[in-house]
C-alpha angles and dihedrals in degrees: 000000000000120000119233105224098175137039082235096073102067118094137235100251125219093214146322097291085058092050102050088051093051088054099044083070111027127060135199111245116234094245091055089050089056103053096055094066115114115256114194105226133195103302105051109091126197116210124244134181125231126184113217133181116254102250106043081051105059084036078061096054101037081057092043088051095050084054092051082238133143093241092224091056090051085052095057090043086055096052099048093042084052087043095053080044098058097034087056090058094050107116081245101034 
């Protein structure tokens, strides 16, 4: 059986007889198979939910507003700006 390393190497197939007989005798290498799992980058975003208090709240978006800012955006700055922060002040950062 011969292993499939690129993407490349697999034909354009006539039709569905074709196919099943390429497979019969080819195989995907694990690597290959790997790298084609999806990785979630940068700007994708998962939701979470936070309880605040009232009042901090509202202080957030009244300071968001005078920024001309989305307050959740602000908030995000704020955590990755805080988490660069930390990570600078590890023993290895």
């Amino acid at each position: 059986m011969k292993t499939i390393t690129s993407w490349e190497s697999i034909p354009a197939f006539e039709n569905d007889a074709a196919e099943s007989d390429f497979w019969l005798k080819h195989q995907l290498d694990a690597k290959l198979l790997v790298s084609s799992v999806h990785k979630p980058d940068g700007r994708e975003s998962t939701t979470i939910t936070l309880r605040f208090d009232p009042r901090m709240l509202a202080k957030i978006k009244r300071l968001a507003k005078s920024r001309y800012l989305n307050y959740q955006s602000m908030m995000k700055q704020w955590l990755a700006e805080r988490i660069e922060e930390e990570q600078n002040n590890l023993p290895n950062g």
